[in-house]
N, C-alpha and C positions, 0 to 999 in steps of 0.2 A: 935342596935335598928332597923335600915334599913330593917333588914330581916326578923322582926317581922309581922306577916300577920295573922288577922279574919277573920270567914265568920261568920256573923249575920243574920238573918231571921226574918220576922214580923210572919203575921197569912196566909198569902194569897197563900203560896204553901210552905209550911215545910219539905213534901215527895222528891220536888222537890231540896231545900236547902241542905236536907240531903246526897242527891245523891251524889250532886254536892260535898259539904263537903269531901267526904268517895273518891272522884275519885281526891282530889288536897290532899287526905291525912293530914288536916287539922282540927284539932275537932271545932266543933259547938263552937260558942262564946256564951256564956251564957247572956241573955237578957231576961228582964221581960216585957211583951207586953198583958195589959188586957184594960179595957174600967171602965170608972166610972159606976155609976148609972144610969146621965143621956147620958151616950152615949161616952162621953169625951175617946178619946185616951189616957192610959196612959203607959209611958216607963221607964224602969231603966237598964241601964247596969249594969250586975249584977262582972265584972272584970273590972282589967285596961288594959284600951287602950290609952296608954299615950306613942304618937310615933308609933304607930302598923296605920299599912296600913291594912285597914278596908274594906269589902265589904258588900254589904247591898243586899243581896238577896230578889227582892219583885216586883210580875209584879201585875200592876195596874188595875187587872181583877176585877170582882163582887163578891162584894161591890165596887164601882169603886173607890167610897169616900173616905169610910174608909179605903180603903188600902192602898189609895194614903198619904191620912192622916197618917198611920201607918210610910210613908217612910219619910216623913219631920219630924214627932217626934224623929222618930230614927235618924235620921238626926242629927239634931239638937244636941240632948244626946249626941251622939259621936265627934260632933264637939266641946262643952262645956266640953268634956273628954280628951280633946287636941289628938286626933287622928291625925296622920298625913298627912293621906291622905283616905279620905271616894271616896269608886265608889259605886254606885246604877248599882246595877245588876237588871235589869227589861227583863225578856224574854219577858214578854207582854207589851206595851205602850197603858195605856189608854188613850182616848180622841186622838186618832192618825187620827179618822176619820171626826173632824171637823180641817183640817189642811186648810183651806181654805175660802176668806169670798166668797161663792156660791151664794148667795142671800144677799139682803140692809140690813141692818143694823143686821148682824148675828157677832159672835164672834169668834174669830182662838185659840178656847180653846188647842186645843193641844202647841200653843206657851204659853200661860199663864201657863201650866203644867211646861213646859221647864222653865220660869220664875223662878217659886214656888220651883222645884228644886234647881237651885242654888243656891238662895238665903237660901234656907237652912242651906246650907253649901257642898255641894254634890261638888268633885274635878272631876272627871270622870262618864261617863255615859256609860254600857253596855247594850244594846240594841238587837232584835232578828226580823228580818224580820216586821219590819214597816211599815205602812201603806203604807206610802207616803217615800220615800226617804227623800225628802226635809226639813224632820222634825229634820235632823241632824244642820243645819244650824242654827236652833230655838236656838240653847244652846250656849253660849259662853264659854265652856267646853270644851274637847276633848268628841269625840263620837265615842265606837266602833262598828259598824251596823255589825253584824253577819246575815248569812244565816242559814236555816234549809234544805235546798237544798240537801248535803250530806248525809242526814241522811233518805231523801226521795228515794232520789240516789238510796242509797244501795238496800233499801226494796221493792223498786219497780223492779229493776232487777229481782229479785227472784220472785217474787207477778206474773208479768203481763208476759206469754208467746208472740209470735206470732206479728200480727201487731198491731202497737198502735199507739197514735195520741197524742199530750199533747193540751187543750184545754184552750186559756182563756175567762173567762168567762165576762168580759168588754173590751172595750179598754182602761183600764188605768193599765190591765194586763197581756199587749201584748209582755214585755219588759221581764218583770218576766219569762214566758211561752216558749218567743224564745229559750233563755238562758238555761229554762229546758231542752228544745227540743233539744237542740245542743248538751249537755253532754249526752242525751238520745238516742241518734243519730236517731231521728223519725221526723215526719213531726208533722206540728203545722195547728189547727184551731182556729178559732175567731170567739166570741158569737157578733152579733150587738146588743147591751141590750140599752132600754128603761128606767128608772125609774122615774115614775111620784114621789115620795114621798121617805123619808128615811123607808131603810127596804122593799122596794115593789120592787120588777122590773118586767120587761115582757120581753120577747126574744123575740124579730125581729128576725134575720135571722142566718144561720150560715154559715160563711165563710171557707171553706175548706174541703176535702173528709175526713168523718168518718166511711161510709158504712163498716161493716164485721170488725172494728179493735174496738180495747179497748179504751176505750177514757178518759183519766186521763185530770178531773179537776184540775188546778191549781187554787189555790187562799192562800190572806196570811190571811183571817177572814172566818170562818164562825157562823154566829149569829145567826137569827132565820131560817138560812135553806131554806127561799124561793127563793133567785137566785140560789142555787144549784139545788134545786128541779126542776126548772121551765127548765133549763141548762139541767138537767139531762131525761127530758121527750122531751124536744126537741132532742136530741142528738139520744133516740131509735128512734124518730118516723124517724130520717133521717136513721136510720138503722146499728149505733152501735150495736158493739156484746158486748159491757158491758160497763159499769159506772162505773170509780172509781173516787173517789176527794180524793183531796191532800192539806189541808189548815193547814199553822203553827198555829192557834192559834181557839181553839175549844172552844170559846163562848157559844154558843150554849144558849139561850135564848128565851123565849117565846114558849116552845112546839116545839123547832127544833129536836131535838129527835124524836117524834113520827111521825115529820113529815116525818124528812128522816129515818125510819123506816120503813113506809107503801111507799117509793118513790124508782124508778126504779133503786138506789145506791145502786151498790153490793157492796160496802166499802167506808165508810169513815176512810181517813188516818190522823190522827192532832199527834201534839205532846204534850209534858205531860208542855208546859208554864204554863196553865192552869188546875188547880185540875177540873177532871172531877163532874158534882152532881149524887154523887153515887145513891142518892134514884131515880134516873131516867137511868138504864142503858141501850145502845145501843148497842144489839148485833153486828149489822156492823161496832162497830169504833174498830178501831186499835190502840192503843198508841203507839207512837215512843217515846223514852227516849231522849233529849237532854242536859242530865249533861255532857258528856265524852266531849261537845262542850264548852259549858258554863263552862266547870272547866279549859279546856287547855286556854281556855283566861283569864281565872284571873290568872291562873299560870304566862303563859306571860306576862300580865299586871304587875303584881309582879315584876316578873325579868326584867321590862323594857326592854324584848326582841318584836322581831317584830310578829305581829298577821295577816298581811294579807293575810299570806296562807290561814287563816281563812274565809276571807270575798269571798267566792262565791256561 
């Protein structure tokens, strides 16, 4: 029974489930996942998982609610199914960005998430380039923090000739950025960013020679696009010979599309955590695939072997 092993999926990236599924050689777990009338999530495991080490494929992207919602129902289902052990595979963490109380009387909704997860029922958490590191700590769980690093790695070898520069774009992603820049073997700069308001920022200054090299944005969100943009218009007026950004998890919200569309970004690079909205496509973005990552950790996890060759 020990060796028994599902991959489940809600609504929130299927394309992505399936990937991942076909690369652990694994079939889809059969599961019924629609909504009532008025809105109501509702679930039925459509097999037995009685003893079956279970994974719950489902990043907490938009709809932020209902999908989050999507993963405590199924949650739930499989735990009242006597599953053995349920991990929540989430490439994307919502709510990762109120990790913090920033101002008086605000909420640290990303630990309330952690909360709501466990008590679900949720035994293990798999996780993909988080906001905040420190979000690991939120769970009284085991937490496996994976990188999308490698998979930037690769493609940027190949993408970017010549000199290049890896750029962060705040300082709370100076740590990320070095790190890139070290496996990259290139030099690093730093944006000094401003942000009166969530969503808004202004660029101050930039720390470091960009003049005549390629200057890959690091970031691990991007949402509606205005601190790339803003990042990326500062970076030619100092005399970059091109713009690329590099962010794991392609939000992209409120008109960011168009915006970095018509913005000085010769590419945007994201990976597929998140289903793109196809009725809005962006010529510049790239998708990278991260199943072949996301699958060798649930393997491992499975096998109760070790995964942090994984974590860089």
């Amino acid at each position: 029974m020990k060796d028994k092993i599902t991959i489940f999926t809600g609504q929130a990236n299927p394309v992505l489930a399936r990937e991942i599924s076909s690369y652990c050689q694994v079939p889809m777990g059969r599961a019924k996942v629609t909504t009532f009338a008025d809105g109501e999530c509702q679930v039925k495991i459509q097999e037995n998982v009685r003893g079956t080490d279970c994974f719950v494929i489902q990043p907490t992207c938009p709809p932020v609610n209902n999908n989050l919602m999507e993963l405590l129902t199924m949650t739930d289902a499989l735990f009242r199914s006597s599953a053995r052990r349920i991990t929540a595979v989430m490439p994307y963490y919502g709510y990762a960005r109120q990790d913090r109380k920033a101002e008086p009387r605000v909420p640290i909704t990303a630990k309330l998430v952690a909360n709501l997860i466990v008590a679900a029922g949720v035994n293990r958490v798999l996780v993909m380039d988080l906001h905040a590191g420190q979000i690991q700590g939120f769970f009284d769980i085991p937490v496996d923090h994976l990188y999308s690093t490698p998979v930037f790695l690769e493609y940027l070898k190949r993408r970017v000739k010549g000199a290049k520069v890896i750029v962060a774009p705040d300082a709370g992603g100076v740590e990320r950025a070095r790190a890139f820049a070290k496996r990259l073997r290139t030099s690093l700069a730093i944006v000094d960013k401003r942000r009166p308001r969530p969503n808004h920022a202004s660029v101050m200054n930039i720390v470091g020679d960009v003049k005549g090299k390629s200057a890959i944005i690091l970031d691990d969100i991007v949402d509606t696009g205005n601190t790339l943009v803003r990042v990326a218009r500062a970076l030619k007026a100092r005399g970059a010979r091109e713009v690329i950004t590099a962010c794991a998890h392609g939000v992209l919200s409120q008109g960011a599309t168009e915006r970095i569309q018509d913005s000085p970004i010769e590419e945007l690079v994201i990976t597929n955590s998140i289903p793109l909205n196809r009725q809005k496509p962006l010529a510049k973005c790239k998708v990278l695939s991260v199943a072949h990552l996301l699958g060798e950790a649930i393997i491992r996890i499975h096998r109760e072997s070790s995964v942090s060759s994984l974590f860089v």
